[in-house]
MARFI-112940 format. One record per residue: residue number from 1; residue in three letters; x, y, z of N, C-alpha, C in turn. Coordinates in Angstrom, 3 decimals, padded with zeros to 6 digits. Layout:
ATOM  gugu  kemi       n_u       n_v       n_w      ca_u      ca_v      ca_w       c_u       c_v       c_w
ATOM   NUM   ala         X         Y         Z         X         Y         Z         X         Y         Z
...
***
This chain:
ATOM  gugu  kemi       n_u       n_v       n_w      ca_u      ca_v      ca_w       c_u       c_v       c_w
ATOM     1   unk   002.387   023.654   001.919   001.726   022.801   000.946   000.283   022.578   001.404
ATOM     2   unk  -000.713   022.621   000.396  -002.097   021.993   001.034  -002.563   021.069   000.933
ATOM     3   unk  -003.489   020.787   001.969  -003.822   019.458   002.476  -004.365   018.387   000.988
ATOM     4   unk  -003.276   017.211   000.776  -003.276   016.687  -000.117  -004.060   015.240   000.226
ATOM     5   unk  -004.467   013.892  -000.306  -004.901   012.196   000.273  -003.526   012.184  -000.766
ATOM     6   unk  -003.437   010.733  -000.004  -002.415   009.750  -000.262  -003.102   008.624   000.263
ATOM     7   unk  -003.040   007.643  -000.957  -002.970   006.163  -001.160  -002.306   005.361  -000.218
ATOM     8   unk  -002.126   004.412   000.295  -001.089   004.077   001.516  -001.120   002.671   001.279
ATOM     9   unk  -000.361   001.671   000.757  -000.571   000.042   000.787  -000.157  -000.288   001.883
ATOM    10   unk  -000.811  -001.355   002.536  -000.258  -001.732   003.851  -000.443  -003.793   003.882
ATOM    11   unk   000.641  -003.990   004.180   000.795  -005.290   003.823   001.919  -006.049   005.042
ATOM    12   unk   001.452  -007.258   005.468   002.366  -007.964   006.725   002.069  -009.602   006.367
ATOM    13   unk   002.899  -010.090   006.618   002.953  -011.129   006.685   004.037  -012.402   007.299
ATOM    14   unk   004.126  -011.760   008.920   004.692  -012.116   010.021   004.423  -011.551   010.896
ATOM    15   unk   004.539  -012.083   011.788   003.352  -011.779   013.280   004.327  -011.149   013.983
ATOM    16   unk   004.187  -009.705   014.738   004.671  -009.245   015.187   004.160  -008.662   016.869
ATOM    17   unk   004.667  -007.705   017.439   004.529  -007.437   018.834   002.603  -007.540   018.379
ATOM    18   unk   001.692  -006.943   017.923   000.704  -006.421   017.791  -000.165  -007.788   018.058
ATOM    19   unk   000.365  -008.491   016.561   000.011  -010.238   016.948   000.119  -010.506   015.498
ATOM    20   unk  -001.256  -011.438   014.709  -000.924  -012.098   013.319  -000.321  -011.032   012.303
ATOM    21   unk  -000.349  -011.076   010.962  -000.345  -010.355   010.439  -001.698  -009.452   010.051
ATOM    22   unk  -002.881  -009.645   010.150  -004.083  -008.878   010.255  -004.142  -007.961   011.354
ATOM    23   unk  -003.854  -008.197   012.696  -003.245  -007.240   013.825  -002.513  -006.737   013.120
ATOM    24   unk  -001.297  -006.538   012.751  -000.239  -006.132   012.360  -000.874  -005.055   011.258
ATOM    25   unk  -001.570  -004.986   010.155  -002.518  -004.036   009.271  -002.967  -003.087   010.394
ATOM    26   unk  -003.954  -003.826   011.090  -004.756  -003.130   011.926  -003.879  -001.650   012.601
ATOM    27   unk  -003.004  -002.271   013.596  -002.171  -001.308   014.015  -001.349  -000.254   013.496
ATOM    28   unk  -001.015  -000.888   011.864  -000.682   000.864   010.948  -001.588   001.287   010.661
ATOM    29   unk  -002.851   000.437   010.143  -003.457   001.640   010.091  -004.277   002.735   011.557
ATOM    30   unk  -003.676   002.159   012.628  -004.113   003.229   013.622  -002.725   004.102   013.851
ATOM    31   unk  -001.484   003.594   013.465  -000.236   004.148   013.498  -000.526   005.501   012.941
ATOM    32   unk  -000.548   005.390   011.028  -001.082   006.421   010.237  -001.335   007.490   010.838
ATOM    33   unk  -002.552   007.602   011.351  -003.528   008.541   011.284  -004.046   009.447   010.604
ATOM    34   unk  -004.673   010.717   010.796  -005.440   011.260   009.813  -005.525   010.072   008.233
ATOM    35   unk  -006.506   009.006   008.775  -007.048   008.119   007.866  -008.680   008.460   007.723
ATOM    36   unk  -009.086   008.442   006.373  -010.119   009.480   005.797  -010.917   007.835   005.338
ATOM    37   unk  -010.485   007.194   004.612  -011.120   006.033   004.288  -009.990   004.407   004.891
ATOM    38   unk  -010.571   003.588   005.062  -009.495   001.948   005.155  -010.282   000.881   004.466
ATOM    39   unk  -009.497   000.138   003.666  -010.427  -001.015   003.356  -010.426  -002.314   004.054
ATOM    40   unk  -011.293  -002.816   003.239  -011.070  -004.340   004.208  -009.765  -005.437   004.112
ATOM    41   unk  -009.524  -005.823   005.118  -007.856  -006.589   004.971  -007.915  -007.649   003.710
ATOM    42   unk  -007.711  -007.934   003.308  -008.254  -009.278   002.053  -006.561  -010.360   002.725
ATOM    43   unk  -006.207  -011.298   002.037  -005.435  -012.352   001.997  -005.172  -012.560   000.579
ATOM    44   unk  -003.286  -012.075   000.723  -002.668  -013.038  -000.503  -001.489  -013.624  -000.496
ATOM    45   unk  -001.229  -014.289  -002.025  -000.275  -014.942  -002.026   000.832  -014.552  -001.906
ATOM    46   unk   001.741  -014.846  -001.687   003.528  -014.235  -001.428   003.644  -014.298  -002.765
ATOM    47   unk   004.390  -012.768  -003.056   005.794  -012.448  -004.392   007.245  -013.418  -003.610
ATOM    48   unk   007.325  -013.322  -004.668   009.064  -013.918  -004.647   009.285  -015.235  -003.708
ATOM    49   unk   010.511  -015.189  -003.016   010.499  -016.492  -002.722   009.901  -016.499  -001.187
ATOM    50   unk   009.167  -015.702  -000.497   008.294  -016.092   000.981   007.535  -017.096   000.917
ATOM    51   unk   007.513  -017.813   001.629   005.982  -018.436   002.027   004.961  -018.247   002.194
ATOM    52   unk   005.008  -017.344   003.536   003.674  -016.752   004.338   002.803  -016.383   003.337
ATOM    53   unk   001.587  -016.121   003.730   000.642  -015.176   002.983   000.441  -014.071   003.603
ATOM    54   unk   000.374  -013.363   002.956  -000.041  -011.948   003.402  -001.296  -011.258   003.843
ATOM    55   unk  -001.477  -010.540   004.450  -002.692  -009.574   004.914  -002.359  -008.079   004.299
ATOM    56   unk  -003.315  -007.352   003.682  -002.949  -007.132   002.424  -004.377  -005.762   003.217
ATOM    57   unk  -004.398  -004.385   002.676  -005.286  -003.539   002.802  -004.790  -001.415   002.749
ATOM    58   unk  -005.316  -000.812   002.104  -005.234   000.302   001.318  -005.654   001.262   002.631
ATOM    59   unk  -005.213   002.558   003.021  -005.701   003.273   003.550  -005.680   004.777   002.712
ATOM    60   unk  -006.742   005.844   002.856  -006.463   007.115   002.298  -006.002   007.893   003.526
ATOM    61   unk  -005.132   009.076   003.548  -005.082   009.568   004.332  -004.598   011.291   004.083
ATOM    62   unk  -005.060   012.133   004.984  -004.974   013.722   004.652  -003.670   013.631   005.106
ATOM    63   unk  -002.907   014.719   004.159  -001.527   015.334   005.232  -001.610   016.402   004.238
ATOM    64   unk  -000.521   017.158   005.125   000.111   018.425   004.676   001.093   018.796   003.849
ATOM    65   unk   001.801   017.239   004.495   003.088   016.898   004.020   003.579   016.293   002.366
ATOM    66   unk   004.978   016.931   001.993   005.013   016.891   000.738   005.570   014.852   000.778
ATOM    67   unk   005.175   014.667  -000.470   005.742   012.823  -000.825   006.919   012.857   000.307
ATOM    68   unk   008.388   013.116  -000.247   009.551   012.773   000.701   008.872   012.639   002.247
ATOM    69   unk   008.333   013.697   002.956   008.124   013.808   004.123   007.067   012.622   004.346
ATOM    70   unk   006.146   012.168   004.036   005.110   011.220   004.005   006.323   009.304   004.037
ATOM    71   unk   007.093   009.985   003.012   007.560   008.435   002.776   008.563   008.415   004.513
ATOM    72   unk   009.296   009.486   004.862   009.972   009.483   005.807   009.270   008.879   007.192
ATOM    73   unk   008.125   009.463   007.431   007.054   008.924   008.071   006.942   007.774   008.066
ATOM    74   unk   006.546   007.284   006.852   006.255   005.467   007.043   007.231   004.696   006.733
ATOM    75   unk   008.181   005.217   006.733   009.172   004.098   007.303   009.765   004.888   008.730
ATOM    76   unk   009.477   005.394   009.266   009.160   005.608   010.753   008.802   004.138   011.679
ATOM    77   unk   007.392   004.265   010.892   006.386   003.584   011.597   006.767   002.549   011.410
ATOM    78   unk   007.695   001.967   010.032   007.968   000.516   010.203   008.916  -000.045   011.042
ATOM    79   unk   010.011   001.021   011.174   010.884   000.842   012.223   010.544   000.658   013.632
ATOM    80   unk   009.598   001.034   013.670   008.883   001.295   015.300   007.950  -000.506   015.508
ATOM    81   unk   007.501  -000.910   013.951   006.525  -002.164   014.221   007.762  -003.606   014.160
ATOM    82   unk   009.274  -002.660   013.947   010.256  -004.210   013.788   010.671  -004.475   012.526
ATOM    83   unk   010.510  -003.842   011.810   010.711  -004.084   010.291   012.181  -003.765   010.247
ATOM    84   unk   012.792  -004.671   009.515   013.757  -004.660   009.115   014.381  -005.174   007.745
ATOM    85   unk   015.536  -003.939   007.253   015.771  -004.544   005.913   016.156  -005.865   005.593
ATOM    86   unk   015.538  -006.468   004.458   016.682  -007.925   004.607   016.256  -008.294   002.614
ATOM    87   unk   016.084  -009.278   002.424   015.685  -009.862   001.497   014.284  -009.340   000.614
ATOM    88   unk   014.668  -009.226  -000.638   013.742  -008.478  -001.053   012.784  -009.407  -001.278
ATOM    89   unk   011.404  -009.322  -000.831   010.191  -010.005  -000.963   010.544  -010.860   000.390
ATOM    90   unk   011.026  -010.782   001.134   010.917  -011.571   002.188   009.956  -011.441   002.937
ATOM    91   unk   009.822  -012.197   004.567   008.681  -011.969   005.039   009.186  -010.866   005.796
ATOM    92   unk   007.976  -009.784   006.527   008.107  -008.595   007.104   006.843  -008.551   007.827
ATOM    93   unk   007.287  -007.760   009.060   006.035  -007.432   010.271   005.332  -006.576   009.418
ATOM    94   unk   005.651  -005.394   009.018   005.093  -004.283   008.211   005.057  -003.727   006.722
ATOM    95   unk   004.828  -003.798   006.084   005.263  -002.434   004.735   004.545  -001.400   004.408
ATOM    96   unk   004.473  -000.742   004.332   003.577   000.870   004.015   004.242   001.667   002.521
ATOM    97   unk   003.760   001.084   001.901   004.260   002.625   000.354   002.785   002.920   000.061
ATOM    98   unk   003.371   004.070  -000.480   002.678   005.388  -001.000   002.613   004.830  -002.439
ATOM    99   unk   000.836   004.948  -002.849   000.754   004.406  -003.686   000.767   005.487  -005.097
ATOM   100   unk  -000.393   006.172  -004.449  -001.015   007.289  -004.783  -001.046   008.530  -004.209
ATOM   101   unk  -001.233   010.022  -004.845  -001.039   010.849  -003.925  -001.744   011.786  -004.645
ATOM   102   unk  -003.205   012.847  -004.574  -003.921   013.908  -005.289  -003.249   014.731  -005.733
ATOM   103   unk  -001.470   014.723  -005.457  -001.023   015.919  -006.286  -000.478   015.712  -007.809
ATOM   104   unk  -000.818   014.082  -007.732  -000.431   013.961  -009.320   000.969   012.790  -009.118
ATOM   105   unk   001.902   013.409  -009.546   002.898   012.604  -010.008   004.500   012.744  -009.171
ATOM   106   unk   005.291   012.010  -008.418   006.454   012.440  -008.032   007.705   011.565  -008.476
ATOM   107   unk   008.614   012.157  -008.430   009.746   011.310  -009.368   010.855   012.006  -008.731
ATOM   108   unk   011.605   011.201  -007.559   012.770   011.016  -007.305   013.950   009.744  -007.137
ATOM   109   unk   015.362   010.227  -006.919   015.873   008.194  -007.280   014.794   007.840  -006.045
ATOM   110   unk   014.503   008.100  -004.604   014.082   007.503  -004.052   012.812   007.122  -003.909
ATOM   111   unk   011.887   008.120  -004.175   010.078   007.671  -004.178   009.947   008.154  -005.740
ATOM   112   unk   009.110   007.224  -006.473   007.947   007.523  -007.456   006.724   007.395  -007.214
ATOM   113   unk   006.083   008.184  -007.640   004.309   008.248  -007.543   004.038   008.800  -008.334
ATOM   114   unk   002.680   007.575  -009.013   002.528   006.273  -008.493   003.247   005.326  -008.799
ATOM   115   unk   002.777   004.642  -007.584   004.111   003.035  -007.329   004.486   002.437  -008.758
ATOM   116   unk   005.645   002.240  -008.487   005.778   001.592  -010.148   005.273   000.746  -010.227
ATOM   117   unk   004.859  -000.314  -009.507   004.536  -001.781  -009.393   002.626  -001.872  -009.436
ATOM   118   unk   002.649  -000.357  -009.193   000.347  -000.072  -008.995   000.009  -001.512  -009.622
ATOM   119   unk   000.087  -000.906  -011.154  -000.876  -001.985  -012.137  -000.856  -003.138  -012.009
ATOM   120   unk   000.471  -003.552  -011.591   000.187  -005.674  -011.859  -000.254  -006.209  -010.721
ATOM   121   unk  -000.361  -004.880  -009.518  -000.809  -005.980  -008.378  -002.095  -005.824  -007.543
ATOM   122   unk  -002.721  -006.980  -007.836  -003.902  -007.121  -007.482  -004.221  -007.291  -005.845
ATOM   123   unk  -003.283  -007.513  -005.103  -003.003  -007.675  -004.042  -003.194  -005.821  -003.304
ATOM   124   unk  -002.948  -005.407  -004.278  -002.910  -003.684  -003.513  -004.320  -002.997  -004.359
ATOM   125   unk  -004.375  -003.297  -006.031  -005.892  -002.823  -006.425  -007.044  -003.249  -005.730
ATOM   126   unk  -006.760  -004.546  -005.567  -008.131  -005.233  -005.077  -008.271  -004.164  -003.638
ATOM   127   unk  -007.860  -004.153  -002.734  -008.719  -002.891  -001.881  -008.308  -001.331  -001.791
ATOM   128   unk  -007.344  -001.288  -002.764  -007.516   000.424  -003.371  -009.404   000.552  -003.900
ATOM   129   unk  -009.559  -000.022  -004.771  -010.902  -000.262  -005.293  -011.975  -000.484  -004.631
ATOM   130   unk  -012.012  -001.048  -002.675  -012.663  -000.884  -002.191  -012.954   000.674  -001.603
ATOM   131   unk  -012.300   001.847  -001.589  -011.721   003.194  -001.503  -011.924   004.358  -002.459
ATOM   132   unk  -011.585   003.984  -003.348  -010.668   004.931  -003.922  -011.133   004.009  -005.354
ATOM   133   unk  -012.187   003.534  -006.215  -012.249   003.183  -007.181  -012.540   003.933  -008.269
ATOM   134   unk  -012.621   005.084  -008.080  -012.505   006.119  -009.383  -011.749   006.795  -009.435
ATOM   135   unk  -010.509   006.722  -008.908  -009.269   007.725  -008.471  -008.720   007.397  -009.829
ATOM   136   unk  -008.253   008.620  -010.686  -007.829   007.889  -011.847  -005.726   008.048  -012.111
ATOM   137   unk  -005.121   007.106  -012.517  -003.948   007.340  -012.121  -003.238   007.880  -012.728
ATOM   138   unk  -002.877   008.843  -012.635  -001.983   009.862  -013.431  -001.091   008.632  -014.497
ATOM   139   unk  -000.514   009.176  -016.011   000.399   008.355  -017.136  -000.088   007.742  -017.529
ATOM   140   unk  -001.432   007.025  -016.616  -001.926   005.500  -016.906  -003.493   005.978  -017.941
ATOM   141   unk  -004.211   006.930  -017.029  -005.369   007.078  -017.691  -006.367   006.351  -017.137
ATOM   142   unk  -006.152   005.688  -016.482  -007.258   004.595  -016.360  -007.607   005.252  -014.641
ATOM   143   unk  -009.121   004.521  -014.152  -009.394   004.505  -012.807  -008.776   003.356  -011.903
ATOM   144   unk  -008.700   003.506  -010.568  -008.571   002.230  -009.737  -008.972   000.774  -010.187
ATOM   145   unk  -010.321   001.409  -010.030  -011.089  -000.383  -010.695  -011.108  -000.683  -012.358
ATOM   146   unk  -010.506   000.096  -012.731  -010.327  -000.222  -014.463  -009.233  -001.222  -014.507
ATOM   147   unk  -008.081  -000.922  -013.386  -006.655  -001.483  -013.898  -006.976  -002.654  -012.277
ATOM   148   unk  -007.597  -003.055  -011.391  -008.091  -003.772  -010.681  -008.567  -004.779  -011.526
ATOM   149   unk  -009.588  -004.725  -012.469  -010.607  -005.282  -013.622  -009.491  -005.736  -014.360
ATOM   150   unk  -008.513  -005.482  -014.866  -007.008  -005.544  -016.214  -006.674  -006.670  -015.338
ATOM   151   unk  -006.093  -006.301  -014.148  -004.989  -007.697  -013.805  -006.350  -008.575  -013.054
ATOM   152   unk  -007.100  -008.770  -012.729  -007.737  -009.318  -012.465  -008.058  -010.512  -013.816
ATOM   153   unk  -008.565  -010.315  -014.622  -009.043  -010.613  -015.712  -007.124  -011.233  -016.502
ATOM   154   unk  -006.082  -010.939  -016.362  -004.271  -011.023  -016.725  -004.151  -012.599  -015.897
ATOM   155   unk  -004.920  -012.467  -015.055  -004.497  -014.039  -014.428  -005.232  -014.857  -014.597
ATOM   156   unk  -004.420  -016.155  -014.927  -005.018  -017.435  -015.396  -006.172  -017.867  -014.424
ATOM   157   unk  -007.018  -018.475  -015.298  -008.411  -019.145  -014.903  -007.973  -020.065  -014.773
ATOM   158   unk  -008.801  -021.471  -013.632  -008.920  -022.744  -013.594  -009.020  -023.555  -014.599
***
C-alpha cells in the first residue's frame, strides 16, 4: 500500500504514568510517530457522564499501513499508556481514533472512516482545523473548518 496521512484524535482525561492529562497527549503523540503535523492541546468538556475535562489535540501522520493495521496500532499504544475498557465515555489515560485517512473512505463492523462522530465534535474539529483545515471529508463534502465553523456556530450562545 502507499504511503497514505491519517487524522489521529487524541484525547485524556486522567493522569496517568506520563503525568496530567496534557502529558498524557504529549506522550502519544511521541508514541505515534511518523507525525507530519500536531496541533495545539485545547481543553474540553466531558461527553456523557465523566467529570474530568479533557485535553483534547489532532495529529497527522504518514504510514504505509492499511486502516485495520493503523487502528491495531493505536490501541497498542493505549494498552501500553493503561487504558482500559470500562464505561463508555468514562474517564481514560488515553484514546487515539482514526479520524481521517487520504485514502478516502473505510467501512468495516469494526473501524469506519471517517469517524462517525467527525461532525458534532468540536472537541476533535477545533484542532483538526488547526492542521488539516482544508482536508475535505469524504460523504460530507465539506472542509475541516467548514464543519468546525457548523458545530461551532450549533452551540448555544450566552
Amino acid at each position: 500500500m502507499a504511503q497514505t496521512i491519517y487524522a489521529i484524535g487524541i484525547g485524556s482525561n486522567r493522569r496517568g504514568r506520563h503525568g496530567g492529562p496534557a502529558d498524557e497527549v504529549r506522550a502519544a503523540m511521541a508514541a505515534l510517530g511518523d507525525v507530519v503535523a500536531a496541533s495545539p492541546i485545547i481543553a474540553s468538556a466531558p461527553l456523557g457522564p465523566s467529570i474530568r475535562r479533557f485535553a483534547n489535540a489532532a495529529v497527522l501522520i504518514a504510514s504505509d499501513a492499511a486502516p485495520p493495521d493503523v487502528l491495531a496500532r493505536l490501541k497498542r499504544i493505549e494498552a501500553a499508556f493503561g487504558r482500559r475498557r470500562g464505561r463508555r465515555w468514562g474517564a481514560r489515560v488515553i484514546d487515539l481514533d482514526i479520524l481521517l485517512w487520504s485514502g478516502g473512505t473505510w467501512r468495516t463492523r469494526r473501524l469506519v472512516v471517517p469517524h462517525a462522530a467527525l461532525a458534532q465534535r468540536a472537541f476533535v474539529l477545533t484542532p483538526l482545523a488547526a492542521i488539516a483545515p482544508g482536508w475535505r471529508v469524504p460523504r460530507r463534502g465539506r472542509t475541516i473548518r467548514q464543519l468546525a465553523h457548523m458545530v461551532d456556530r450549533a452551540r448555544a450562545r450566552p
